[in-house]
TORVOLO-303229 format. One record per atom (N, C-alpha, C): x, y, z; residue in one letter. Coordinates in steps of 0.05 Angstrom, whole numbers, padded with zeros to 5 digits, always signed. Atoms other than C-alpha are relative to their C-alpha. Layout:
BEGIN
XYZA...
This chain:
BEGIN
+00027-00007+00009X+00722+03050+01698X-00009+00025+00014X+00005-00033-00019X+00683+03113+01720X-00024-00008+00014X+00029-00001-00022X+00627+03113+01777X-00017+00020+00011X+00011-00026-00016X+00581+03156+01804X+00004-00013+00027X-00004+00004-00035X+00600+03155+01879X-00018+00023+00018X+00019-00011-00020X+00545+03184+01935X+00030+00006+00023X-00021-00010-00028X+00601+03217+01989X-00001+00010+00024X+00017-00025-00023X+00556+03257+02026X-00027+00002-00007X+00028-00019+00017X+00485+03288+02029X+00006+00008-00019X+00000-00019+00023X+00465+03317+01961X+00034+00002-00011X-00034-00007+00015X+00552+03303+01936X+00000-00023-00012X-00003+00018+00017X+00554+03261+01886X+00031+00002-00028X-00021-00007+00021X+00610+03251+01841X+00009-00025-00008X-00009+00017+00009X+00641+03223+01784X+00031-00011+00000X-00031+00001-00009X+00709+03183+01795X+00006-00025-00014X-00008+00021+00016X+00754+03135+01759X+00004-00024+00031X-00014+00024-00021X+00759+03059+01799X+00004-00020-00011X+00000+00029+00015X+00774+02990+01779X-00027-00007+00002X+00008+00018+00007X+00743+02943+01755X-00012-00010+00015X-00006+00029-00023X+00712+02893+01804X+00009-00021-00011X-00004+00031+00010X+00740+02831+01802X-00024-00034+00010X+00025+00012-00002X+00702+02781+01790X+00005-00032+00010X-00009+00032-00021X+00692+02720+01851X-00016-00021-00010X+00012+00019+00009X+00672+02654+01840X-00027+00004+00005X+00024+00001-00018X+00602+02643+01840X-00013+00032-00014X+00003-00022-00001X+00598+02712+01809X+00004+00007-00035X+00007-00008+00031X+00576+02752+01739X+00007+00023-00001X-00011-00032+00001X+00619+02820+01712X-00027+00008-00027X+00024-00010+00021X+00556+02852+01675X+00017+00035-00015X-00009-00035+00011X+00578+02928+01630X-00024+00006+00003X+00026-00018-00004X+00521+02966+01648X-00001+00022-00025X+00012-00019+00018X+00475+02993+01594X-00011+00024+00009X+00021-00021-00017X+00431+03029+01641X-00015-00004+00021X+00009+00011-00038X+00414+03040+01711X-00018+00020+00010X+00011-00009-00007X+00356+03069+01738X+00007+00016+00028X-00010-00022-00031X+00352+03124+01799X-00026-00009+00011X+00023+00002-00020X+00299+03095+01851X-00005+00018+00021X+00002-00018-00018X+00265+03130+01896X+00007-00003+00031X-00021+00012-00026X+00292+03100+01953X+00029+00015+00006X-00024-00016-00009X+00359+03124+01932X-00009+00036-00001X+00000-00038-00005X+00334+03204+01936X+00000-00003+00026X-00005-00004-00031X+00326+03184+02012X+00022+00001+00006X-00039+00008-00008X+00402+03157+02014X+00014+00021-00012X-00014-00027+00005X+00420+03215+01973X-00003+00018+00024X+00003-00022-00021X+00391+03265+02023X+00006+00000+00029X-00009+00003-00023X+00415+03223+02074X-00022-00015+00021X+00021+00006-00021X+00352+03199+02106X-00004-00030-00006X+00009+00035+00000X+00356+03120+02098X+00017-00011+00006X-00022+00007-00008X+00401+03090+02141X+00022-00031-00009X-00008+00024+00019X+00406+03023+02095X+00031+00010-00016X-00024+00002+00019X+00462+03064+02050X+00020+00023+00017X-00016-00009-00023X+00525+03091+02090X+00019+00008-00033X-00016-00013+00019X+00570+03139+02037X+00030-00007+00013X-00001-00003+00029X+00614+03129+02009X-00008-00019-00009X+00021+00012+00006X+00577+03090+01961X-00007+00000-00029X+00007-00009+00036X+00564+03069+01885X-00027-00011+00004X+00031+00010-00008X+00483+03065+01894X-00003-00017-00031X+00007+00002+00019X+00449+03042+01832X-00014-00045+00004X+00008+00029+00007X+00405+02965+01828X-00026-00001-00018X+00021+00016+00017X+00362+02973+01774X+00016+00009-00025X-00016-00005+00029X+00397+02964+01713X+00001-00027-00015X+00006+00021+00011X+00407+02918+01651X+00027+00002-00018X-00021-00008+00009X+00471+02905+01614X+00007-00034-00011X-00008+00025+00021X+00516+02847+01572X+00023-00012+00028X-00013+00016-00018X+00550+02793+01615X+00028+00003-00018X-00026+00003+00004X+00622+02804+01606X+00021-00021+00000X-00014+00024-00002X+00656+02746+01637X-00013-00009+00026X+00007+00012-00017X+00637+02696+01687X+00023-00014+00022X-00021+00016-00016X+00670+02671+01748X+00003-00026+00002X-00012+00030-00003X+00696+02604+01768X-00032-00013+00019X+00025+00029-00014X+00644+02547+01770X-00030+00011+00002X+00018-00011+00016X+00590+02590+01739X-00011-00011-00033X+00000+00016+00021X+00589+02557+01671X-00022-00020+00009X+00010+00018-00013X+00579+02496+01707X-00027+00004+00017X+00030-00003-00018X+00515+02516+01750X-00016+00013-00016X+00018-00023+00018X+00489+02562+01701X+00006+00001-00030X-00006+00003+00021X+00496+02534+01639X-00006+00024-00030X+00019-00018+00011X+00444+02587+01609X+00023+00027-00004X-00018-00032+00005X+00492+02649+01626X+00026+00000-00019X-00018+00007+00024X+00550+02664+01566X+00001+00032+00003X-00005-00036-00002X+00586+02730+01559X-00017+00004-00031X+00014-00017+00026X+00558+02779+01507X-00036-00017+00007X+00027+00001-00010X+00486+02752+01534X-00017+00032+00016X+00011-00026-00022X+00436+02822+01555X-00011-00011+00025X+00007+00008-00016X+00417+02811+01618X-00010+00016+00019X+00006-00023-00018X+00384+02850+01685X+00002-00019+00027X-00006+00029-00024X+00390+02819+01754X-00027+00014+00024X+00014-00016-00028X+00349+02821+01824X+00015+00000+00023X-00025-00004-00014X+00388+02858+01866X+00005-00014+00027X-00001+00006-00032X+00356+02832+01930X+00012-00030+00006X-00020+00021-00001X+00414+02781+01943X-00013-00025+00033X+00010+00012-00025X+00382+02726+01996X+00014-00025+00000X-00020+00025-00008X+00414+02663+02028X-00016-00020-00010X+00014+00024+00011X+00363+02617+02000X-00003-00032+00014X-00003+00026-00026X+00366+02570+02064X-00017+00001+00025X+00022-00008-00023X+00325+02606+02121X-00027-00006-00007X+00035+00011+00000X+00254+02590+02132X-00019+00028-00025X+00017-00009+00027X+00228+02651+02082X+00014-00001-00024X-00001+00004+00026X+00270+02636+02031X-00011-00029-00012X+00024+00021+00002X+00239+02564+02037X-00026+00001-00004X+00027+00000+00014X+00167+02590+02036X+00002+00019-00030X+00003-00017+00032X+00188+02632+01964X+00000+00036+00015X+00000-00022-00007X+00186+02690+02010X+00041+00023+00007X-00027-00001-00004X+00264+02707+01993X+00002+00041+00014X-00002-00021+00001X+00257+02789+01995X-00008+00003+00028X+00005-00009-00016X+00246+02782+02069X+00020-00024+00021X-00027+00025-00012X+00315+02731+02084X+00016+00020+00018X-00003-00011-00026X+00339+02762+02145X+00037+00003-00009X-00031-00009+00006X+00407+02753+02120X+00010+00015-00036X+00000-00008+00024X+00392+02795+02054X+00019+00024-00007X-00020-00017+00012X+00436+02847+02017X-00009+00007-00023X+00012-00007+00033X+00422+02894+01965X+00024+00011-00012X-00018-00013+00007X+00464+02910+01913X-00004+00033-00010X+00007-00029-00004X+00472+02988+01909X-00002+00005+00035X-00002-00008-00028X+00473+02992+01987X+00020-00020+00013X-00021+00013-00008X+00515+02931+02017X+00023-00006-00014X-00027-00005+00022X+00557+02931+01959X-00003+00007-00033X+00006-00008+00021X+00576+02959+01906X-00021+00006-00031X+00027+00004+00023X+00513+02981+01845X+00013+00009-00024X-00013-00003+00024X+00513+02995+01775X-00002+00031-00005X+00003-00015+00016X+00511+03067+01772X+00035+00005-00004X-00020+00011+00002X+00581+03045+01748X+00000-00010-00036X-00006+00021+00023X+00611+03020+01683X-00008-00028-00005X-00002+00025+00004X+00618+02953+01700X-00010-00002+00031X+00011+00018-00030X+00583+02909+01769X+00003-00028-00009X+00006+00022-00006X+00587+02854+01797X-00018-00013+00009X+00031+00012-00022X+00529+02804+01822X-00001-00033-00001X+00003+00032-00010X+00515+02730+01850X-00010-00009-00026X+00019+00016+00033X+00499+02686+01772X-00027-00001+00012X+00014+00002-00018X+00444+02671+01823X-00032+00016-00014X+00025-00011-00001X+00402+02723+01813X+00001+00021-00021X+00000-00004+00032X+00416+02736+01735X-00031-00010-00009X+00023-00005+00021X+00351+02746+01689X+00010+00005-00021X-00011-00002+00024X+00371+02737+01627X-00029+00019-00021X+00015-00014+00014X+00334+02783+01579X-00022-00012-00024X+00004+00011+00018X+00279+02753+01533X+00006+00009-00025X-00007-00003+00021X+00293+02752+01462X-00011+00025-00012X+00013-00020+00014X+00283+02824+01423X-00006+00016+00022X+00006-00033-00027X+00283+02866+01496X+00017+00010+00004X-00030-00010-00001X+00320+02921+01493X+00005-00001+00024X-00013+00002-00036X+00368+02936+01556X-00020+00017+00006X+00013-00031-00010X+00338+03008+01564X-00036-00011+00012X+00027+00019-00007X+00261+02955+01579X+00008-00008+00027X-00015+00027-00023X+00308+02900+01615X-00001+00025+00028X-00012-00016-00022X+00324+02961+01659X-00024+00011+00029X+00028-00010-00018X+00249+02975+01686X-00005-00028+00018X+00014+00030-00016X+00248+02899+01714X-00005+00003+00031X+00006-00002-00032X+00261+02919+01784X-00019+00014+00005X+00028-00019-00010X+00210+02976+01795X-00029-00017-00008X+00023+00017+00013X+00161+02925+01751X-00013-00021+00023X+00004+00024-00020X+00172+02871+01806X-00011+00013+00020X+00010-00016-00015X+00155+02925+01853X-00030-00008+00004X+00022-00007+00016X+00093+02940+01822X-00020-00036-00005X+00012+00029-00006X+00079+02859+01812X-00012-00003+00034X+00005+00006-00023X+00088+02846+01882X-00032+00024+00023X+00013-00010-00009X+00045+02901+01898X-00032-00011-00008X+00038+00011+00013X-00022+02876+01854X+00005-00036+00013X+00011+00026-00006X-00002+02803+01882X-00014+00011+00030X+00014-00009-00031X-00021+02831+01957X-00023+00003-00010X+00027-00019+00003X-00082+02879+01930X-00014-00032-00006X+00014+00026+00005X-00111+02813+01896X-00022-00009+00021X+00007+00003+00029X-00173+02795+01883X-00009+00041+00004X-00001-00026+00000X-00184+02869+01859X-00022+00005-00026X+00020-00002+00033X-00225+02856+01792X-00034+00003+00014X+00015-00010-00007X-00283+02897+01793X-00011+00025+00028X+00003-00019-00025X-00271+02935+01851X+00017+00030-00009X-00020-00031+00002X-00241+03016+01866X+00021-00008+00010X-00015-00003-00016X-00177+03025+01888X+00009+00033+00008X-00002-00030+00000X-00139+03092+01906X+00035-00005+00003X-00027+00001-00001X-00058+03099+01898X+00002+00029+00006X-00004-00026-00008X-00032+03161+01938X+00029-00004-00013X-00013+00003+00014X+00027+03176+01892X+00008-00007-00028X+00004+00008+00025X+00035+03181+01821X+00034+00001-00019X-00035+00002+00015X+00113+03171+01815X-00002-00027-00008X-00005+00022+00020X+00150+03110+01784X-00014-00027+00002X+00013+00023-00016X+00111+03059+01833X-00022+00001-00005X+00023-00011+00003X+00048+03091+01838X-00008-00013-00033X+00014+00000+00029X+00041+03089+01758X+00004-00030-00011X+00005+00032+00009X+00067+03014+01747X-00029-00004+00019X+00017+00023-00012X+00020+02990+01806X-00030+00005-00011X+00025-00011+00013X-00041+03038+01769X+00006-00023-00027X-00001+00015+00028X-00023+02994+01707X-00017-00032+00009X+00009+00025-00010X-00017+02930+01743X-00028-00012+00009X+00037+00004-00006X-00082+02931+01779X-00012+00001-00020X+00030+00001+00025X-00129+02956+01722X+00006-00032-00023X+00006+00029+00017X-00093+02886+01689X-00007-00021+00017X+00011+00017-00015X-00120+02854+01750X-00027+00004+00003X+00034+00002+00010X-00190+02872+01720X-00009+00027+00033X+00016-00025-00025X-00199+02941+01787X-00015+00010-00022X+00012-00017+00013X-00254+02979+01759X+00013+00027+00000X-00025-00025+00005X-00218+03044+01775X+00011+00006+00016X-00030-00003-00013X-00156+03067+01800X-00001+00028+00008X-00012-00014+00008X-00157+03128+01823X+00034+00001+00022X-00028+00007+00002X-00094+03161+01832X+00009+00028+00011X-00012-00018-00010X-00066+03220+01871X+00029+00019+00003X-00030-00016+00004X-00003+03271+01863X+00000+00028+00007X-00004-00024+00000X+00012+03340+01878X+00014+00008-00025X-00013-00009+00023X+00048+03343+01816X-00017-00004-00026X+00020+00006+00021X+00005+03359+01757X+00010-00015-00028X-00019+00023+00028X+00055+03326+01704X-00011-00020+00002X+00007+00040-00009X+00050+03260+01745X-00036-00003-00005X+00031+00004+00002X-00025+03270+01747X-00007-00004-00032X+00012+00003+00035X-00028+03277+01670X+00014-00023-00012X-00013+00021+00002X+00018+03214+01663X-00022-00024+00009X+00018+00025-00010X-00030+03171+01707X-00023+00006-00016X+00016-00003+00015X-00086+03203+01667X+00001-00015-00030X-00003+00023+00036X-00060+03169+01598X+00000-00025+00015X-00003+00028-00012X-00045+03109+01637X-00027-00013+00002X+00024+00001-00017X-00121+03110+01655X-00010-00007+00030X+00000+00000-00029X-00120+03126+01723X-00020+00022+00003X+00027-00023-00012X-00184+03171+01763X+00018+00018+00014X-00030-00004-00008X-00131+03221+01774X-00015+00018+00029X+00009-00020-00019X-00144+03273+01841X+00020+00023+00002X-00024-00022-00011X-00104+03331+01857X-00010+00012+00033X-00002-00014-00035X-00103+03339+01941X+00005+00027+00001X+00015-00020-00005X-00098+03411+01931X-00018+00015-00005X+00032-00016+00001X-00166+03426+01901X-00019-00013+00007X+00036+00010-00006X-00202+03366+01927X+00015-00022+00029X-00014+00017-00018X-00194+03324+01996X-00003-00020-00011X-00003+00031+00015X-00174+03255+01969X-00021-00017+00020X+00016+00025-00011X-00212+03208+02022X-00030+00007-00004X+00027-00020+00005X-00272+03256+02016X-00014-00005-00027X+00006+00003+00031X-00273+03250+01937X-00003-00029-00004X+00007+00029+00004X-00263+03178+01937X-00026-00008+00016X+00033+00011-00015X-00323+03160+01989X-00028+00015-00024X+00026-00003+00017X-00370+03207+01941X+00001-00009-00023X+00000+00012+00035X-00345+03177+01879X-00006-00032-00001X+00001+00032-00006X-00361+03102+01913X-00024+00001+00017X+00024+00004-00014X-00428+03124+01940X+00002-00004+00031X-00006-00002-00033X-00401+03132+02013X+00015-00025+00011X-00011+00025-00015X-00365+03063+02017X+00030+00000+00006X-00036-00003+00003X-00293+03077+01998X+00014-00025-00014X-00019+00014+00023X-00243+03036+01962X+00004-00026+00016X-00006+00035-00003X-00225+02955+01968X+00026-00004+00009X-00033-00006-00012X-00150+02977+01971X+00015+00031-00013X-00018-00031-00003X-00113+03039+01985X+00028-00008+00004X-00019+00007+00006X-00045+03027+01966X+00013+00040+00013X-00026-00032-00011X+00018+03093+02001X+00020-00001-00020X-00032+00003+00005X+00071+03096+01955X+00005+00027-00007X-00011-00017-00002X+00088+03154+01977X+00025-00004+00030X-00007+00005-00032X+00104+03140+02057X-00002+00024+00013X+00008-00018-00026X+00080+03202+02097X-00027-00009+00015X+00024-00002-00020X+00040+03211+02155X-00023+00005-00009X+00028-00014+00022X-00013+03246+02107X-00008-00018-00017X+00004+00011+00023X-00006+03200+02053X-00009-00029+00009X+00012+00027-00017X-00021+03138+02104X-00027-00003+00007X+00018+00003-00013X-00070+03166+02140X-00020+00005-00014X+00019-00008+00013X-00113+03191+02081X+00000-00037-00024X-00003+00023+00000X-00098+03112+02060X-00022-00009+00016X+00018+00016-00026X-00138+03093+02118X-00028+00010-00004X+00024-00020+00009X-00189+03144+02106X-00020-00003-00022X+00013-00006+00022X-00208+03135+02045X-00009-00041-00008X-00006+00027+00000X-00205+03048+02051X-00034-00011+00014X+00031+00014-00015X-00280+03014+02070X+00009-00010+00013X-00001+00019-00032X-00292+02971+02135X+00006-00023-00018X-00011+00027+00007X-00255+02910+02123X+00012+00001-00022X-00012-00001+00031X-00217+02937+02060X+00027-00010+00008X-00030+00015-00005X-00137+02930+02055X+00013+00032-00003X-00017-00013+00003X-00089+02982+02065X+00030-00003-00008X-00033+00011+00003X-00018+02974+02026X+00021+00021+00006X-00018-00017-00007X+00038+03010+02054X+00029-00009-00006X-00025+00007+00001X+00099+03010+02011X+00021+00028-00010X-00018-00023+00004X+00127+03082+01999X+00016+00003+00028X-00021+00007-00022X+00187+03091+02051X+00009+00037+00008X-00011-00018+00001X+00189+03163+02047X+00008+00018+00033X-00002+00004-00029X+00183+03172+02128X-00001-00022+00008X-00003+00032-00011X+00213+03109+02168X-00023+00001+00021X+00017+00004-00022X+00165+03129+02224X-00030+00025-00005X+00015-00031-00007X+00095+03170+02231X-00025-00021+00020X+00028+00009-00014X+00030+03166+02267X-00017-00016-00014X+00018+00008+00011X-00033+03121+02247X-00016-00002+00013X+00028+00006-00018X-00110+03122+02267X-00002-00022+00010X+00003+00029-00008X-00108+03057+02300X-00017-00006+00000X+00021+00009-00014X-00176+03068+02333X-00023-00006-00017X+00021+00006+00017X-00208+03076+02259X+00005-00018-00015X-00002+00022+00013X-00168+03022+02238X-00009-00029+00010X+00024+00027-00022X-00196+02968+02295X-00016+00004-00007X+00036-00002+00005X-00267+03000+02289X-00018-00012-00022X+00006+00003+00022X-00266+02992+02219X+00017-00031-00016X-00013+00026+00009X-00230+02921+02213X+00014+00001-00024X-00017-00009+00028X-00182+02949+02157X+00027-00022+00002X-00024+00013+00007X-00121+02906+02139X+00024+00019-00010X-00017+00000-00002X-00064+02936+02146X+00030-00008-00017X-00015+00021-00006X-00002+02901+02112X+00022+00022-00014X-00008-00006+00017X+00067+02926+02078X+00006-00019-00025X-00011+00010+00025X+00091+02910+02007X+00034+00007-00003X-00024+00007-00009X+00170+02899+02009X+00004-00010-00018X-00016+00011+00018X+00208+02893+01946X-00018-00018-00022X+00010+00014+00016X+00189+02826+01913X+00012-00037+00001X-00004+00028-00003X+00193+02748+01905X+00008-00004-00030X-00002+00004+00020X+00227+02716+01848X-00019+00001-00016X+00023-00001+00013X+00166+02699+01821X-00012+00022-00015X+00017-00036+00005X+00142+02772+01820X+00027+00012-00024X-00021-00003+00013X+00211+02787+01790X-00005-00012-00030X+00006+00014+00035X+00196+02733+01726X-00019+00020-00012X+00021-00011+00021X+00133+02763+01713X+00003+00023-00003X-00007-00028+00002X+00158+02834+01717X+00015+00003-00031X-00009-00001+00028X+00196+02814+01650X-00019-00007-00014X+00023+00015+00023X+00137+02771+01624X-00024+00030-00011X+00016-00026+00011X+00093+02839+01635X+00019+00028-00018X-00018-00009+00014X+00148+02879+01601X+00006-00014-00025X-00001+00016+00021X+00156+02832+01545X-00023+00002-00017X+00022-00010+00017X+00086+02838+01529X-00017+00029-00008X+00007-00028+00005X+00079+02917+01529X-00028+00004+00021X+00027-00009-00024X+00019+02910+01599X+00012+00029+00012X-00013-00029-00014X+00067+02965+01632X+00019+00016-00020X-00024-00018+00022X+00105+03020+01605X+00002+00024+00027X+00003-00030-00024X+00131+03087+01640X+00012+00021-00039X-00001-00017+00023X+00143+03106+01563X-00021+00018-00012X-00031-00010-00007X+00153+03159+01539X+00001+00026+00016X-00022-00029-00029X+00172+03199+01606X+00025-00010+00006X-00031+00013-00007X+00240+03158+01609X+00018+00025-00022X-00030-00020+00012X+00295+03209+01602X+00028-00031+00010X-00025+00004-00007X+00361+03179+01587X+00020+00021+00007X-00029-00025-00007X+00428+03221+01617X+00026-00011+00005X-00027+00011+00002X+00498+03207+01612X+00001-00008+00030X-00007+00006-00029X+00526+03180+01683X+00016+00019+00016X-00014-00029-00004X+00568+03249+01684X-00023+00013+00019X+00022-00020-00013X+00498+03275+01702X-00022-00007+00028X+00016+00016-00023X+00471+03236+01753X-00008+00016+00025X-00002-00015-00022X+00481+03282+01807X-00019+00022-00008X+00023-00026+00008X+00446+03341+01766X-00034-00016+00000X+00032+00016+00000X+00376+03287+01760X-00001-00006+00042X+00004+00002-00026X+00385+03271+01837X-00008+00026+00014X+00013-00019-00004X+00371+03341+01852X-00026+00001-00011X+00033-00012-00004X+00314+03356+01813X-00019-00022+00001X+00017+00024-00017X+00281+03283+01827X-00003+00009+00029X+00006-00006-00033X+00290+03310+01896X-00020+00027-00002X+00008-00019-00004X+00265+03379+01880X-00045-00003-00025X+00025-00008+00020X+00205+03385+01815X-00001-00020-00032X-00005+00025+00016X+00209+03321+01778X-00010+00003-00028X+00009-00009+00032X+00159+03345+01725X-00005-00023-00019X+00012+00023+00013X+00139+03301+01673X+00026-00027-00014X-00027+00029-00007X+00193+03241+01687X-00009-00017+00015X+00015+00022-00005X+00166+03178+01694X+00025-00007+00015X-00027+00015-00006X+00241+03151+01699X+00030+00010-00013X-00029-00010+00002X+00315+03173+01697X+00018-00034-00003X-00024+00028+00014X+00371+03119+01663X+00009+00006-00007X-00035-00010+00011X+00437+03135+01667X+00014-00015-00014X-00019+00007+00029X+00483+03118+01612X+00034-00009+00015X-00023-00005+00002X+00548+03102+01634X+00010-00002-00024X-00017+00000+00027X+00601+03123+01582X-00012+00022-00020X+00016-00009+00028X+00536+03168+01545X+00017+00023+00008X-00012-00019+00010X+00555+03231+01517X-00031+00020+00002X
C-alpha cells in the first residue's frame, strides 16, 4: 500500500509498505479520508514530542472495514466488513480509575493512533474493534471523517457549560475554534465572539455566526469588555496555545468566569497568576474527549448542528506534504484538509 511517512521536520514522503496485519482483537479499515490536525503541524515542524519520525501520522479518518481479526465477530457482533466506519483514536486501557469515572481520554496508559502507532494517512490501518464508530446510516465517509475534531469541539462546550445566554470569546478561528463557535451558540451562548489574524478564518466564523475581531485593528480583551459593558465574557476558550493567546484569555474572562485552555501550540508560556487569584477565574484544560463526547460528535454531524463545509478541500495523499506546508504557512480560506489515499 502507499503512505505518507513524516521522516523529518517539514519531509514528508510518499512510500510503498505492507499492509498491516491484522491482530486479534483488531479491525483492517481502507481509508476513505484522513484529516491533517493541527497538532500534527507541530509534529511536522518537529515541535511535539508525542510523535518521534519516522512516522505514518494521520487519526482522523473514516473508511470501510475490510476484515476483522480473531474473536472480533464474537465481541462485536455489530462490526462486518464492507461496513463505513470512523474510529476514536485515543486508544485507553479501560481498567484504571479514569477510565472507570468515563474519563478514558486521560488513561495514563493511553495511545494514539497516528503517534504510538501507525495512522491512516495510509491506504489501509489498523485499530482496537474497541474503539470502532460505525457510521450512521446515509453519512458519507468524507462527514464520518470530521468525528474526531467534532468530539473535540463537544468536549469543549461540555466544560464551557451552562453557557446559554451568556458571551463567550474563542481566540482562534481554525478547525477547533469554528466547531467549538458552532457548538456553543447550540448551547444557547448569546455571542461568540471569535478572533483570528487570518481574515479568511475571520470570514468563515462570520457565516458560522460568530462576533468576529481582528487583533490587528482592535485589542481583543479591550473590545470584548466594551462590547459586555465592562464585565467580560463567562468563558474564554485558547485554541490557539500562545502566551498572547492565553493571556488575552484571561484578560478578557470576568471575576469568577472560566478560562478553557486547549490549543497546544506552545507546551510552555507565562500566565498572570496574580489576575487570575484576584479575579477568582477558573482556569481548566480541555483534552481530547470522552466516549460520550465522541457519540455525540456523530449525533451532531448526523444532524447538520456543525459543518466546516464548504472550506473542506479534498487532496490526493501524493499531496499531503504540499497542504502541510501551507497549513503551516497561510492557510487561507480552509476550514479542513482530507487526504484521499489512492485520489488522483
Amino acid at each position: 500500500m502507499q503512505a505518507l511517512v513524516w521522516e523529518a521536520p517539514r519531509v514528508m514522503t510518499l512510500r510503498e509498505c505492507a499492509v498491516p496485519e491484522v491482530q486479534p482483537g483488531e479491525v483492517l479499515i481502507r481509508v476513505a479520508y484522513a484529516g491533517i490536525c493541527g497538532s500534527e503541524l507541530s509534529g511536522y515542524l518537529g515541535h511535539n514530542a508525542l510523535r518521534v519520525p519516522p512516522l505514518v501520522m494521520g487519526h482522523e479518518f473514516a473508511g470501510e472495514i475490510v476484515a476483522l481479526g480473531d474473536g472480533v465477530q464474537t465481541r462485536h457482533p455489530a462490526l462486518a466488513q464492507g461496513r463505513m466506519a470512523t474510529v476514536d483514536p485515543m486508544i485507553y486501557c479501560g481498567t484504571c480509575e479514569f477510565c472507570a469515572r468515563r474519563l478514558n481520554q486521560l488513561c495514563a496508559n493511553r495511545r494514539l493512533v497516528g503517534a504510538h502507532r501507525p495512522g491512516a494517512f495510509a491506504e489501509y490501518v489498523t485499530v482496537p474493534a474497541e474503539m470502532i464508530f460505525l457510521l450512521p446510516a446515509g453519512m458519507p465517509a468524507r462527514i464520518g471523517a470530521l468525528a474526531e475534531p467534532v468530539a473535540c469541539a463537544a468536549r469543549i462546550g461540555e466544560l464551557a457549560s451552562p453557557v446559554a445566554g451568556a458571551d463567550v470569546l474563542i481566540m482562534g478561528a481554525g478547525p477547533i475554534g469554528l466547531l467549538a463557535l458552532q457548538v456553543l451558540r447550540g448551547h444557547g451562548a448569546q455571542r461568540v465572539f471569535i478572533a483570528d489574524l487570518d481574515s479568511a478564518r475571520l470570514a468563515m466564523a462570520a457565516e458560522l455566526g460568530g462576533d468576529v475581531l481582528d487583533p490587528r485593528a482592535v485589542d481583543v480583551p479591550q473590545a470584548v469588555r466594551q462590547a459586555t459593558g465592562g464585565r467580560g465574557v463567562a468563558v474564554a476558550l485558547d485554541a490557539v496555545g500562545t502566551a498572547a493567546t492565553r493571556k488575552q484569555c484571561v484578560a478578557a474572562a470576568r471575576s469568577a468566569g472560566t478560562v478553557i485552555l486547549s490549543g497546544l501550540h506552545e507546551e510552555t508560556s507565562a500566565m498572570p497568576a496574580a489576575d487570575i487569584i484576584r479575579r477568582e477565574i477558573v482556569v481548566r484544560g480541555s483534552f481530547c474527549y470522552t466516549p460520550a463526547n465522541f457519540a455525540a460528535a456523530l449525533d451532531l454531524l448526523a444532524r447538520g448542528v456543525v459543518r466546516l463545509a464548504p472550506w473542506i478541500v479534498e487532496a490526493p495523499l501524493a499531496d499531503g506534504g504540499q497542504w502541510f506546508e501551507r497549513l503551516c504557512a497561510t492557510p487561507g480560506g480552509v476550514a479542513k484538509v482530507l487526504l484521499v489515499p489512492g485520489g488522483a
